[in-house]
C-alpha positions as CSV (number, residue, x, y, z in Angstrom):
1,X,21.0,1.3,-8.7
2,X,18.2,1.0,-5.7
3,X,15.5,-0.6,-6.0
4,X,12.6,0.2,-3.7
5,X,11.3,-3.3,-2.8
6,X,7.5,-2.9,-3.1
7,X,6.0,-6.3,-0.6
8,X,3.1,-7.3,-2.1
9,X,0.2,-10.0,-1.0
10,X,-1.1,-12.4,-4.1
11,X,-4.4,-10.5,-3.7
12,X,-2.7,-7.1,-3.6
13,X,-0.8,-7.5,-6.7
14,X,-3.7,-9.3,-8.8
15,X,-5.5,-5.5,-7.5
16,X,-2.7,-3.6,-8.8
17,X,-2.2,-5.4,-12.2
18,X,-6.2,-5.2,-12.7
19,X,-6.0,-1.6,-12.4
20,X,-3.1,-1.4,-14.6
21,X,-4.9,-2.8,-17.3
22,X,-8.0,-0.7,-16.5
23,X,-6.0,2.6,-16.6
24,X,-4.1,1.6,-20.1
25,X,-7.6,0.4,-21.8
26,X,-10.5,1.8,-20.5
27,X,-9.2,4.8,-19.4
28,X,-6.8,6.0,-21.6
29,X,-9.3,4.9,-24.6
30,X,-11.8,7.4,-22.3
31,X,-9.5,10.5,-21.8
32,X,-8.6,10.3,-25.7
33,X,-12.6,10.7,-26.5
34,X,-12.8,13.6,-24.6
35,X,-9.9,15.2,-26.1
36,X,-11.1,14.7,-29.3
37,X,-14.5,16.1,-28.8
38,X,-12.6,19.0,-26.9
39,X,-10.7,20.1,-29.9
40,X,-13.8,19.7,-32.1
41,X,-15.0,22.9,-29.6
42,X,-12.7,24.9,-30.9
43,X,-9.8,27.7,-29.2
44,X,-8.0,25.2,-27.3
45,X,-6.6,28.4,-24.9
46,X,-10.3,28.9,-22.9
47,X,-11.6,25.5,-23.9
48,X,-12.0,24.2,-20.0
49,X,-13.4,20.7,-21.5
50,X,-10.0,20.5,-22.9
51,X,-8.1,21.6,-19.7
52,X,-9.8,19.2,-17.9
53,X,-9.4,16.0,-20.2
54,X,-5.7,16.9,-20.7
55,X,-5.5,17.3,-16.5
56,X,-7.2,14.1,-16.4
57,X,-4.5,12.7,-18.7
58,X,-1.9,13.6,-16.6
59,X,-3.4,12.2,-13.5
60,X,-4.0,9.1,-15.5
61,X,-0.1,8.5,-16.6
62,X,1.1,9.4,-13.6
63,X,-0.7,6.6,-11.9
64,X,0.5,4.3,-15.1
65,X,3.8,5.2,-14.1
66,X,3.7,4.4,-10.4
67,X,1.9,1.7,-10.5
68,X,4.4,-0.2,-13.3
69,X,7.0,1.2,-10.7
70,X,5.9,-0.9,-8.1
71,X,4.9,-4.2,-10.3
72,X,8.5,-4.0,-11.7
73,X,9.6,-4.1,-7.8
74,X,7.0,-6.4,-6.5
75,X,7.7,-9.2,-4.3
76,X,5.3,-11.3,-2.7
77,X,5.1,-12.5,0.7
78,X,3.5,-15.9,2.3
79,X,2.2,-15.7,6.3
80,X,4.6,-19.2,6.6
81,X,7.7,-17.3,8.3
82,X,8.2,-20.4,11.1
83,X,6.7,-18.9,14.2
84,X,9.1,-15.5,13.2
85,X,7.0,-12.1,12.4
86,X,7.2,-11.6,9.3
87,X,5.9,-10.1,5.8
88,X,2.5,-10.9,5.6
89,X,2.4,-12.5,9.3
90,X,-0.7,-12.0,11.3
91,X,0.5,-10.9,15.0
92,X,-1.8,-10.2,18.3
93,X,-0.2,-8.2,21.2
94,X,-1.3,-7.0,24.3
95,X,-0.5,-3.7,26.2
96,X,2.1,-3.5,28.7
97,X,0.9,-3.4,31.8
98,X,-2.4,-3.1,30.6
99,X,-4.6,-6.4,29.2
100,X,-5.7,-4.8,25.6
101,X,-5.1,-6.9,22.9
102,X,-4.8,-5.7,19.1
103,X,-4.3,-7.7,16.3
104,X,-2.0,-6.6,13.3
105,X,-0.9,-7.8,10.0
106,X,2.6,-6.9,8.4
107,X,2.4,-5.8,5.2
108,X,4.2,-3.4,2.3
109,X,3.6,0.3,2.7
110,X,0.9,0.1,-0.3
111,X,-1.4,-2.4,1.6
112,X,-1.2,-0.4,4.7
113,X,-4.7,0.1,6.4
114,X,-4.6,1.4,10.1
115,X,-8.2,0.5,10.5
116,X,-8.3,-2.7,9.0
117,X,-5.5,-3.2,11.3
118,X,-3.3,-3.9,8.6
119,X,0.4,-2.1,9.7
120,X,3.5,-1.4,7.0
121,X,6.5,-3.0,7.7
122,X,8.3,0.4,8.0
123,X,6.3,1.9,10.4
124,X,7.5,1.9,14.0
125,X,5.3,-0.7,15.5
126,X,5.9,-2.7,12.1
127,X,10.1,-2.9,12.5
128,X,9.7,-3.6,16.0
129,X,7.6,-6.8,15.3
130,X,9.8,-7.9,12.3
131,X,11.9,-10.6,13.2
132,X,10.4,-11.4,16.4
133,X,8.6,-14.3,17.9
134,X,5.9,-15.2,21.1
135,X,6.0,-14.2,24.2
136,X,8.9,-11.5,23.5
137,X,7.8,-7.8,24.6
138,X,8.6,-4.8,22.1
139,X,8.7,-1.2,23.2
140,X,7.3,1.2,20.1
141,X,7.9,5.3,20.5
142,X,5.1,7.3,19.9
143,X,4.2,10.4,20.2
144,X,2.5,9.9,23.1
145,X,5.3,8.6,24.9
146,X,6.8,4.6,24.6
147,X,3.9,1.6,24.4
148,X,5.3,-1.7,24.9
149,X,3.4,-5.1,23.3
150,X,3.7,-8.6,24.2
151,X,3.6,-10.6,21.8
152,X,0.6,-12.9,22.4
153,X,0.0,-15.4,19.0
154,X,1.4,-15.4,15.3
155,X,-1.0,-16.4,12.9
């Protein structure tokens, strides 16, 4: 059996969990209401009231059942890799030949955020910094042709 490793911050998981709970409460305590006051309506075949909640529903346990998913594979990471990149690490590169830095943090595919520079560890730029240290230079493939990085400062 695989498991799909799900790498998680503290603050990331205490997000998922929260929601968790919301969706198994409030939510499924909300969606149950309205199919109740649906079927009070009457012909469940052209009730749209009822076609919605029960759509609702299903969007509802579907999110249950991922996020459990990734809680029951959740590990999570610390910054403190030892001057290594790492999960979690905090990285600033500049452009090869060119002096623009960027600074990116590692994390598991569900934290990823391009534009709060926050990069998944299986995207390209992400496997290339994995595992590295200062000073070393990475080349990335994109479509816009190879960008290389030097690695500037771990935080």
């Amino acid at each position: 059996m695989t498991t799909n490793v799900q790498y998680l911050s503290q603050e990331k998981l205490n997000e998922l969990r929260a929601e968790l709970d919301d969706l198994k409460t409030r939510k499924r305590k909300e969606i149950t209401e309205s199919l109740e006051f649906a079927k009070s309506l009457g012909d469940l075949s052209e009730n749209a009231e009822y076609q919605e909640a029960r759509e609702m529903q299903a969007g509802v346990e579907q999110r249950i059942t991922d996020l459990e998913a990734i809680l029951k594979d959740a590990v999570v990471v610390s910054a403190d890799h030892k001057g290594i990149i790492g999960m979690g690490s905090i990285v600033v590169v500049k452009t090869e030949p060119g002096k623009e830095t960027k600074e990116f943090q590692v994390v598991g595919s569900e934290e990823a955020n391009v534009i709060m520079g926050k990069i998944s560890n299986l995207s390209p730029i992400g496997m290339a910094l994995v595992g590295k240290k200062v000073g070393m230079t990475i080349t990335v493939n994109t479509p816009k042709g190879a960008i290389q990085y030097k690695i500037i400062e771990i935080k």
